[in-house]
C-alpha positions as CSV (number, residue, x, y, z in Angstrom):
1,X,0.9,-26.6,-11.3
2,X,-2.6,-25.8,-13.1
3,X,-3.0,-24.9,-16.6
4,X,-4.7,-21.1,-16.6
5,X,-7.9,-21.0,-17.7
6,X,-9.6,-17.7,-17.1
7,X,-11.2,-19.3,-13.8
8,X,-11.4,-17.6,-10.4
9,X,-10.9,-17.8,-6.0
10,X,-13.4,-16.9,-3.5
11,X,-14.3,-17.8,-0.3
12,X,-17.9,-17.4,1.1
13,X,-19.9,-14.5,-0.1
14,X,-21.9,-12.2,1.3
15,X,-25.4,-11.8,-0.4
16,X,-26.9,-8.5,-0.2
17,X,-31.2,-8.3,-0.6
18,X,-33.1,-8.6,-3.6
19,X,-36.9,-7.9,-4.3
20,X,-39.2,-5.9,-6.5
21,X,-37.8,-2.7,-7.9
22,X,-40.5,-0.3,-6.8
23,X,-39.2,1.0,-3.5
24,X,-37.9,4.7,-2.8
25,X,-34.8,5.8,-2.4
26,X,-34.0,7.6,0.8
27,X,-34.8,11.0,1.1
28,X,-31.3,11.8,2.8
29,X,-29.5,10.5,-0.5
30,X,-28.5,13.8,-2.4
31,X,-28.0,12.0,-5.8
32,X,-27.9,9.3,-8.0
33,X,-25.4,8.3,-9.9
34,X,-25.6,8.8,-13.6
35,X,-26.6,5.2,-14.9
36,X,-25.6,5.9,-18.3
37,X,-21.9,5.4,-17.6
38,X,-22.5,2.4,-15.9
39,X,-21.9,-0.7,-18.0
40,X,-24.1,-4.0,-17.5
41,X,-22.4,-7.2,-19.5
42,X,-24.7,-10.2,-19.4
43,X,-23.5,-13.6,-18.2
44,X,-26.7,-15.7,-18.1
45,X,-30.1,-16.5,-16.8
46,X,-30.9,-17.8,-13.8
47,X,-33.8,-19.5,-12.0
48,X,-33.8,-17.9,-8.9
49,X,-32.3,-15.8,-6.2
50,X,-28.9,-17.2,-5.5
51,X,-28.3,-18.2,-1.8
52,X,-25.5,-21.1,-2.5
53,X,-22.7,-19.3,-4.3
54,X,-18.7,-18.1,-4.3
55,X,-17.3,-14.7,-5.6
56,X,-13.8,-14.8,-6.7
57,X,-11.3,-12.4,-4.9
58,X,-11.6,-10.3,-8.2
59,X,-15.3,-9.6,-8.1
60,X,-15.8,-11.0,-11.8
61,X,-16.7,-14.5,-11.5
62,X,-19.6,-16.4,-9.4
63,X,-20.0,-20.1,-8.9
64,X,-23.4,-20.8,-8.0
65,X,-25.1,-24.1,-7.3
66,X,-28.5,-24.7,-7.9
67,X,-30.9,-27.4,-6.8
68,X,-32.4,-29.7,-9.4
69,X,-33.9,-32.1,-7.0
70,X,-32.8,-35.0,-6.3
71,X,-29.7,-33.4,-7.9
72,X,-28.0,-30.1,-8.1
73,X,-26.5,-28.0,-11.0
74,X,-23.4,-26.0,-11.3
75,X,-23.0,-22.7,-13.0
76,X,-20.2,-21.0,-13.8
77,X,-20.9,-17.5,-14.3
78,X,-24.4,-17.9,-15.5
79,X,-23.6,-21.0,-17.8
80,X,-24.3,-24.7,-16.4
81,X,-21.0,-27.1,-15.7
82,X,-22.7,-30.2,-14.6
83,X,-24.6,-31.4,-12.8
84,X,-24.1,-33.9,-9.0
85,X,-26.0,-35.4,-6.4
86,X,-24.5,-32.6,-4.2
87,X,-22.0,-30.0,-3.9
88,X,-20.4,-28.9,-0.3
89,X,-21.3,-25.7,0.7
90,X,-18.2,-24.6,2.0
91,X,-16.5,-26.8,-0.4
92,X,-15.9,-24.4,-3.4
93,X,-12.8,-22.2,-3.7
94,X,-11.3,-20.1,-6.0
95,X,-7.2,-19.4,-6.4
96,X,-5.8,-16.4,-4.9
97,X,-5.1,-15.1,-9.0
98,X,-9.0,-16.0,-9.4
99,X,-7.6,-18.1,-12.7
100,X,-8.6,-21.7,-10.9
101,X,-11.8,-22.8,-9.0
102,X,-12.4,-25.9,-6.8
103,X,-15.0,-27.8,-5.5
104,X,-16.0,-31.0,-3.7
105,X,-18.6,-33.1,-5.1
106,X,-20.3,-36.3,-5.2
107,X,-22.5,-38.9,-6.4
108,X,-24.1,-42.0,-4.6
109,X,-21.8,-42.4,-1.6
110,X,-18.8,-41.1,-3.3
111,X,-16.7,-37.8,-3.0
112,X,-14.3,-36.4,-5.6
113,X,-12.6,-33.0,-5.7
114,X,-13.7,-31.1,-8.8
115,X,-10.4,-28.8,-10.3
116,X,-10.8,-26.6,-13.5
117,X,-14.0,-28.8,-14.4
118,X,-11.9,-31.9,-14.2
119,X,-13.0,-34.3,-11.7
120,X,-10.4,-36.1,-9.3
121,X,-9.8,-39.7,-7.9
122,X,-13.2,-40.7,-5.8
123,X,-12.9,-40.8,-1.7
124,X,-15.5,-41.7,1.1
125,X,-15.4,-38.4,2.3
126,X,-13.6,-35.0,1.6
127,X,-12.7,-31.4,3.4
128,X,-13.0,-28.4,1.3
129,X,-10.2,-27.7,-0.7
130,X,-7.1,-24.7,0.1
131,X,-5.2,-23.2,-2.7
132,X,-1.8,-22.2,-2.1
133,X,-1.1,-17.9,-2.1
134,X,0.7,-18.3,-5.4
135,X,-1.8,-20.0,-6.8
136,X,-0.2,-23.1,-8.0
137,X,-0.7,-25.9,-5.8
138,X,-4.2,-27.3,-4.1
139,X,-4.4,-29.0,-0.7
140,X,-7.4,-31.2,0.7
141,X,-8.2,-33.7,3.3
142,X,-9.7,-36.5,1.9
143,X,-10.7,-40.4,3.8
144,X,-10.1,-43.4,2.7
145,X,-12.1,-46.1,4.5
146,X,-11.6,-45.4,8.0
147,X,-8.5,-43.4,7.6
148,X,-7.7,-39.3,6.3
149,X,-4.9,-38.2,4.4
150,X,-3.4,-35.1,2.8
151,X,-3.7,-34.6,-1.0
152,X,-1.2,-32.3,-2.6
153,X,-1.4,-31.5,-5.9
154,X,-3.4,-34.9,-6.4
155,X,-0.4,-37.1,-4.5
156,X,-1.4,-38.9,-1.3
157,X,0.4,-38.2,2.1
158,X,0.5,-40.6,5.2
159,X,-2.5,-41.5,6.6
160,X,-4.3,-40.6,9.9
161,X,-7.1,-41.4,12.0
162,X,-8.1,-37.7,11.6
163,X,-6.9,-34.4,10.2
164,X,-7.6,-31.2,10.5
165,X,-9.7,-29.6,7.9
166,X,-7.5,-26.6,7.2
167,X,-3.8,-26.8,6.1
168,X,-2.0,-23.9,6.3
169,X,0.6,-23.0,3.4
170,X,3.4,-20.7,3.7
171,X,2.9,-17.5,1.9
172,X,5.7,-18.2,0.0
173,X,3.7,-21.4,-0.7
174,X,6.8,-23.5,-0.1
175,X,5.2,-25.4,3.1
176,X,2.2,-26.7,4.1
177,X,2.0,-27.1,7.7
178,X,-1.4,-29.2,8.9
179,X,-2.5,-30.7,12.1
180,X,-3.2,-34.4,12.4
181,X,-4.3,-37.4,15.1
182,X,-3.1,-41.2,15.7
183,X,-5.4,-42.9,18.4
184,X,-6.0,-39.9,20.7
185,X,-2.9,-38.1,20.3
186,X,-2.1,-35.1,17.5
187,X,0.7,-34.6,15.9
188,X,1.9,-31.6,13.3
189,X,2.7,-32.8,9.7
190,X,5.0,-30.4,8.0
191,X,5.8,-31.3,4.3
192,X,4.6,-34.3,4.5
193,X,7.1,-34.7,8.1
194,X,5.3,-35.9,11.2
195,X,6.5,-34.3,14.6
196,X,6.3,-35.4,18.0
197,X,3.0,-36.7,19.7
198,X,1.2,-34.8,22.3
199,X,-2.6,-35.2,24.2
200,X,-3.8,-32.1,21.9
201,X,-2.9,-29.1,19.6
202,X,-3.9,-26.6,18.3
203,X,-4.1,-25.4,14.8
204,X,-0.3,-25.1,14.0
205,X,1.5,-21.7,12.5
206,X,4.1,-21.0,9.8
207,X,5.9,-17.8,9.6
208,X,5.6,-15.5,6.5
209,X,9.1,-16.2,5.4
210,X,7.8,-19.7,6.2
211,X,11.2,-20.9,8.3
212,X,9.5,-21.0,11.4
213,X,6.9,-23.7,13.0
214,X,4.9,-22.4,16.1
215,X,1.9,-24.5,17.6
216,X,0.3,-24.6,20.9
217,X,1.0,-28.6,22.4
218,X,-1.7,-29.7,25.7
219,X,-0.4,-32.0,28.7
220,X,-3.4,-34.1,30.1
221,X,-6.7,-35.2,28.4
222,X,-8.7,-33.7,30.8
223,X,-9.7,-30.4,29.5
224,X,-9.7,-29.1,33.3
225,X,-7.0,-30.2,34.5
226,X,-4.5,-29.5,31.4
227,X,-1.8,-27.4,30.8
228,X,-0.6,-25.8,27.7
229,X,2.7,-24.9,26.2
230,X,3.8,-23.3,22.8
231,X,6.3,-24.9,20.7
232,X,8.8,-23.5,18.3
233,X,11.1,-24.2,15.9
234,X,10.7,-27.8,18.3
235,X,11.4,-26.0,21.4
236,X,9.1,-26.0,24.2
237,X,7.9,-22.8,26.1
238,X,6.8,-22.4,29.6
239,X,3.4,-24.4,30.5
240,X,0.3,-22.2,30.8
241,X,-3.5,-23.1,31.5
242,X,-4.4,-21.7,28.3
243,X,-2.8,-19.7,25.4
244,X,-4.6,-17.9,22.3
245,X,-3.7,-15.8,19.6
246,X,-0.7,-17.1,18.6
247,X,1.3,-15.5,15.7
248,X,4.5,-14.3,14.1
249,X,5.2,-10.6,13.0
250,X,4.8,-9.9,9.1
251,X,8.6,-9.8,9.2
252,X,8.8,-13.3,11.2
253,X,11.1,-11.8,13.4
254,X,8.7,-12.0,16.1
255,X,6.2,-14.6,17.9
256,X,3.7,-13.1,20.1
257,X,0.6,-15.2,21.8
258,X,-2.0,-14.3,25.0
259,X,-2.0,-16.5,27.8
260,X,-4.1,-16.9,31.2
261,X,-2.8,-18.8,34.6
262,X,-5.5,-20.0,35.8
263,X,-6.0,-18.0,38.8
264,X,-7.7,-14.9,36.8
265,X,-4.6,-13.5,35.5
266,X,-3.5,-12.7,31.9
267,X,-1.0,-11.6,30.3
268,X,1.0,-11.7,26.7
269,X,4.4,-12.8,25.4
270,X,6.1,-11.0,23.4
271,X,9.7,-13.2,22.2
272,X,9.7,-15.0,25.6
273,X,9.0,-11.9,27.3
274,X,6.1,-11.8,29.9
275,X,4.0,-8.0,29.8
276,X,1.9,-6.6,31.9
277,X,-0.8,-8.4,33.7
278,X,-4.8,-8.1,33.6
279,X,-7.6,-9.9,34.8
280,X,-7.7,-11.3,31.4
281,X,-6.3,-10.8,27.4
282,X,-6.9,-11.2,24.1
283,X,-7.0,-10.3,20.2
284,X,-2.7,-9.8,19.8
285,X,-1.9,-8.5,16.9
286,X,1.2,-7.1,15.1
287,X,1.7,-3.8,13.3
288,X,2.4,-4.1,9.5
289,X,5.9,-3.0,10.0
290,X,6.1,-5.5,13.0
291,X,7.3,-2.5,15.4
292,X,4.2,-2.1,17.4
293,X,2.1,-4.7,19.2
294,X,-2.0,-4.7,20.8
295,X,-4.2,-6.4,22.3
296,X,-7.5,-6.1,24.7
297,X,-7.6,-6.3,28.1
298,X,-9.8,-6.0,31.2
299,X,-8.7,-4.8,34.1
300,X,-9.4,-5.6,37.9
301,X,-12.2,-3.0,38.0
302,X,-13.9,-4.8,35.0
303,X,-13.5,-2.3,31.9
304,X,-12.2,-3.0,29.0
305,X,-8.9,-1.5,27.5
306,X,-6.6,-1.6,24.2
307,X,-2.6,-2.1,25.3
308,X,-0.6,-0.5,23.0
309,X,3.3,-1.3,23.0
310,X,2.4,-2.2,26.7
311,X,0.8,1.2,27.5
312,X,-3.4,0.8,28.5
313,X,-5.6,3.3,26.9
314,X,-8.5,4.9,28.3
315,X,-11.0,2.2,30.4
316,X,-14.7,1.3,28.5
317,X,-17.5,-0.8,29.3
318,X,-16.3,-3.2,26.8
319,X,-14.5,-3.0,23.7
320,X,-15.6,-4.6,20.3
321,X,-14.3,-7.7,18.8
322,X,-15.4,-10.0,15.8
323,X,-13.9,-13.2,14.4
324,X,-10.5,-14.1,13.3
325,X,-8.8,-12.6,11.8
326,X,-11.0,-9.4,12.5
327,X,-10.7,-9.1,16.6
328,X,-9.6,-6.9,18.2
329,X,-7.4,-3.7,17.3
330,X,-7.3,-2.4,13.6
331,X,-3.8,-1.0,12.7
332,X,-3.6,1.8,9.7
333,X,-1.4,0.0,7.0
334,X,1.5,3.0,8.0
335,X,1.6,1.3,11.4
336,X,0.8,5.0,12.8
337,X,-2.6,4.3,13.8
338,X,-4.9,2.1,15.8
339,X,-8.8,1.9,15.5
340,X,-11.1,0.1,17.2
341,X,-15.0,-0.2,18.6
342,X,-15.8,0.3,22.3
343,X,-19.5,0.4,24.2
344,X,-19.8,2.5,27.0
345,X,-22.9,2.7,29.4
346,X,-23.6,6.8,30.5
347,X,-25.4,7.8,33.8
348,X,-29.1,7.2,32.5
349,X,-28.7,5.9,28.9
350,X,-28.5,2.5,27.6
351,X,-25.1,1.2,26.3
352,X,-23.8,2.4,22.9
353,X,-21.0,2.0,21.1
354,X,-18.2,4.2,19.5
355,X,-15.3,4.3,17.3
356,X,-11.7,5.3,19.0
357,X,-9.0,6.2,17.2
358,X,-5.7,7.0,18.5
359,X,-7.6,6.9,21.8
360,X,-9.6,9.6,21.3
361,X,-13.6,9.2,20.1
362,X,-14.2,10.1,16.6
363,X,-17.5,11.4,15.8
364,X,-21.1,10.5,17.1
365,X,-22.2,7.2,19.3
366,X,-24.6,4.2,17.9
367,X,-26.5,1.6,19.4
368,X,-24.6,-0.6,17.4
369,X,-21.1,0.0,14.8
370,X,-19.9,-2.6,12.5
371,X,-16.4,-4.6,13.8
372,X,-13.8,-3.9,12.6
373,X,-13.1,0.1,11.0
374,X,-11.7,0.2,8.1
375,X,-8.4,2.3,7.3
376,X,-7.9,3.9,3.8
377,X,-4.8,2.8,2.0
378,X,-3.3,5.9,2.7
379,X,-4.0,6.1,6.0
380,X,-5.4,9.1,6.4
381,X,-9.1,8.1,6.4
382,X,-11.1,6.0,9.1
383,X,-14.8,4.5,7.4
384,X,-17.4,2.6,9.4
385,X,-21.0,1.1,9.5
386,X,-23.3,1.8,12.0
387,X,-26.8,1.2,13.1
388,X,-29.1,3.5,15.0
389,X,-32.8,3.4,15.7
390,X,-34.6,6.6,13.9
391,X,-37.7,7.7,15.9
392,X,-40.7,6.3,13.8
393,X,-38.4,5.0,10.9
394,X,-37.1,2.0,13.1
395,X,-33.0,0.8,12.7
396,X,-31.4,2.6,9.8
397,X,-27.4,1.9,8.9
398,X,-25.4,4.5,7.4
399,X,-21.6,4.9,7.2
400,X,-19.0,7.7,9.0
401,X,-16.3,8.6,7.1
402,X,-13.9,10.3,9.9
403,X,-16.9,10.8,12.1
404,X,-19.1,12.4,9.7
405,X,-22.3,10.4,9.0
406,X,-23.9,10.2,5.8
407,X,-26.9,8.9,4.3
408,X,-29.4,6.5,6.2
409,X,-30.6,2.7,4.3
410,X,-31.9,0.0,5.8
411,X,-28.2,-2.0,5.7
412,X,-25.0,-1.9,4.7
413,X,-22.4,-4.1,3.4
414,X,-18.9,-4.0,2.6
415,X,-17.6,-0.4,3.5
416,X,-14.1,-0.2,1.5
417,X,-11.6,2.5,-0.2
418,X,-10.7,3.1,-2.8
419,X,-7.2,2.4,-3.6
420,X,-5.9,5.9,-3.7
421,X,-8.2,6.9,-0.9
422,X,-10.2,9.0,-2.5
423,X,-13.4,7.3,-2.7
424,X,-15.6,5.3,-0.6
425,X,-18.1,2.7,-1.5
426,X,-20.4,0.4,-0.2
427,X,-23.8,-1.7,-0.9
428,X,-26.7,-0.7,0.7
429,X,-30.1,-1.8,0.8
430,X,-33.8,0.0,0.6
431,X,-37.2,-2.6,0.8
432,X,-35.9,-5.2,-1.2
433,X,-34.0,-3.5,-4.4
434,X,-29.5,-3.2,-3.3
435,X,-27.5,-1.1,-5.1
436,X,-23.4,0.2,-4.9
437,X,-22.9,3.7,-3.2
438,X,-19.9,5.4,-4.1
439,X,-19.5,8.7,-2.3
440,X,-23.2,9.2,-1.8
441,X,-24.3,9.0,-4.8
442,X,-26.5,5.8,-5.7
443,X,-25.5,3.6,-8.7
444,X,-28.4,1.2,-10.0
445,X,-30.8,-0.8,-8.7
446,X,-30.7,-4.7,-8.6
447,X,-32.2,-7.7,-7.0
448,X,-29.0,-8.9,-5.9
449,X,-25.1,-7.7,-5.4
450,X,-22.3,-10.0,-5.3
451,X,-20.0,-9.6,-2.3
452,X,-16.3,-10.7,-3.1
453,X,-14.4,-12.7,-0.3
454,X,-12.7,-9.9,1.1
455,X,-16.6,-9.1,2.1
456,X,-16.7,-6.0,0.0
457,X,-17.2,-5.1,-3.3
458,X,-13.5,-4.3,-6.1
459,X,-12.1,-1.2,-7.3
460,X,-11.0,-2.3,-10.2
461,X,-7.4,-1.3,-12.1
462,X,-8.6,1.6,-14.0
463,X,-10.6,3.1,-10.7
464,X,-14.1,2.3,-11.5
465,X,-16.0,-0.8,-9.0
466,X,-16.7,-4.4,-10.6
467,X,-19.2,-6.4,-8.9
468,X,-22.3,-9.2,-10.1
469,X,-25.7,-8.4,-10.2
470,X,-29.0,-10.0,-11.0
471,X,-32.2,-8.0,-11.8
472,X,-35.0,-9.6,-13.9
473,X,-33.4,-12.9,-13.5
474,X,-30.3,-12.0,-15.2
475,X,-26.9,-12.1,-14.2
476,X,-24.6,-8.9,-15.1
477,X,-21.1,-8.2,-14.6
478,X,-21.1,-4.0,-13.7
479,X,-18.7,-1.9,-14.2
480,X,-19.4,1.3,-12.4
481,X,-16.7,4.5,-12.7
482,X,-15.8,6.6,-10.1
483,X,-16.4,10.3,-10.6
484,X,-13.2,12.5,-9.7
């Protein structure tokens, strides 16, 4: 358990562009927003243009690190902590709450976890460190001489001759759940438990309730000639060439994975259930009310489809995905809807892409739209980013709202609702100044914007958006209403 002390979460950041101040506004933008009401507090100098630093999930706090050759400095919202030979980039995180902040350090040839300022035992090496949901316990792989072991809450688990560098807590924060290695077999650890051995496997899975254990286990060394099975609650499935996406329904009632055969055939399980087969699948994901399933597909003429509840929708060219946990197939958080990006190629143009929802086309086509769309709370609105090349004014980005279009910048960032769904705000960028647009209408100017983990920037309690900002080489905490 950690002592609260008005310290912060974050995982990386997005950084949107900075620059001189002098450059217009776009013509297409039919206002600004009245600056006056905007609030600026000031947190601290700095040096330079940060490109090394953590927003917490709250938008209020920043961790940056700053080089001070041959050392490096750390600040805490604007104010210097202290100072190490180096700090891991991906290294630093902030607590869910944004009341605790992490980081891995070290001096000379030795690493050391740093928690709330205080700095932990030293190790030879050290993975970045994973806060527990609740917010009360802190997980990290750490070696000691030739071997790695788990630290929880600063005691010492078994050690390994490798571990993975992510543990996975329950989101009840009851279990941690980790994959590890002896000699050149893995193994899962849960609570501190090993399980059975086995040639390879993959990152293991916990359930929300966190009562269930589901990991993918290989047979055979030889990546070509392996097989692949998923395990459950210790309980072997069927063998498969390969298998990806596996996961349990919010209401862990349900475990749901994509597999291929080998003989270019794919298909998904649902509960031990095999569904309709494809030339390939991918991207599975659950409904939030775990009562609908999707995934992508390709077919045997080569387009690409969305399977809903084991229906196909209408055949593209290709259709969009991103990264975990962003592939594939947005659901509307009413479970009603599905949204997605697909490219299509017409008789004499070049391919461009378009947002689906429901499988119908919603609004205009782009050479390129942002993955994934992004629902409003109350499901009723659709929002995404797009790119398009403007004759003689070269790639613009502007964001639809429901298929209307609205103002053109040279990028966007960050597209997100409000949380009664009334408002829509993202950062943009024109020459080198960024700035926060909240239903078109511009806030102020600054060299930099803090983007918050979630990749966006906060609607705060009372409505209005919080988010950091530098301009003159200061760093501000804004607070910017929202105009009814």
């Amino acid at each position: 358990m950690f002592a609260r002390i008005g310290i912060l979460l974050g995982l990386l950041l997005g950084v949107a562009n900075l620059g001189c101040a002098n450059s217009q506004m776009p013509s297409s933008v039919p206002s600004s927003f009245p600056t006056a009401a905007v609030t600026e507090q000031v947190m601290g100098p700095v040096r330079e243009l940060p490109d090394r630093c953590v927003i917490s999930p709250d938008g209020r706090h920043v961790v940056m690190i700053v080089p001070d050759w041959p050392h490096c400095t750390v600040f805490f919202d604007g104010k210097p902590w202290s100072k190490y030979d180096g700090v891991g980039r991906h290294g630093i995180s902030f607590s869910p709450d944004s009341q605790h902040v992490a980081y891995v350090a070290f001096k000379g040839h030795k690493f050391f976890m740093v928690l709330d300022g205080k700095r932990g035992p030293e190790y030879d090496n050290m993975d970045r460190p994973i806060f527990s949901p609740d917010s009360t316990h802190l997980a990290y792989a750490a070696m000691k001489g030739k071997q790695w072991l788990m630290v929880l809450d600063g005691q010492e688990e078994m050690e390994y001759d490798d571990i993975s560098p992510k543990p996975d807590f329950s989101e009840d924060s009851k279990h941690l759940v980790y994959r590890a290695n002896k000699g050149q077999n893995a193994l899962v650890v849960l609570d501190g438990q090993a399980g059975p051995e086995y040639d390879n496997i993959y990152p293991p899975v916990l359930s929300p309730d966190g009562k269930h254990l589901a990991y993918v286990a290989w047979k055979g060394h030889d990546e070509a000639k392996h097989y692949e099975f998923a395990i459950v609650d210790g309980h072997s499935g069927p063998a498969y060439v390969n298998i990806n996406g596996l996961l349990f329904s919010p209401d862990s009632q349900h475990l749901m994975y994509a597999v291929g055969n080998g003989s270019g055939v794919g298909f998904v399980v649902l509960d031990g259930t095999d569904g309709p087969r494809f030339d390939y699948v991918a991207d599975p994901a659950f409904s939030p009310d775990s009562k609908h399933v999707v995934y992508t597909a390709r077919t045997s003429t080569n387009d690409g489809v969305v399977v809903r509840d084991g229906k196909p929708g209408p055949a593209f060219f290709n259709i969009v995905t991103g990264n975990p946990p962003d592939d594939g197939v947005t659901f509307s958080p009413d479970s009603q809807h599905v949204a997605y990006i697909a490219s299509r190629v017409l008789p004499g143009k070049h391919q461009e892409d378009i947002l689906v929802l429901d499988d119908h086309i919603v609004g205009a086509a782009f050479e390129l739209i942002e993955h994934p769309p992004v629902f409003s709370p109350d499901s009723q609105h659709v929002a995404c980013a797009a790119n398009a090349h403007i004759f003689l004014r070269g790639w613009k980005s502007l964001v639809c709202v429901d298929g209307n279009a609205g103002p053109e910048y040279d990028h966007i960032i960050g597209t997100v609702f409000s949380t009664d769904s009334k408002h829509v705000a993202y950062v943009a960028t024109t020459g080198r100044t960024c700035f926060v647009v909240v239903d078109r209408q511009v806030g102020p100017q600054y060299d930099w914007i803090g983007i918050g983990p979630e990749g966006n920037v906060i609607f705060d309690s009372d409505g209005a958006l919080v988010y950091l900002a530098i301009k003159n080489r200061t760093l501000y905490r804004v607070h910017q209403p929202v105009a009814n």
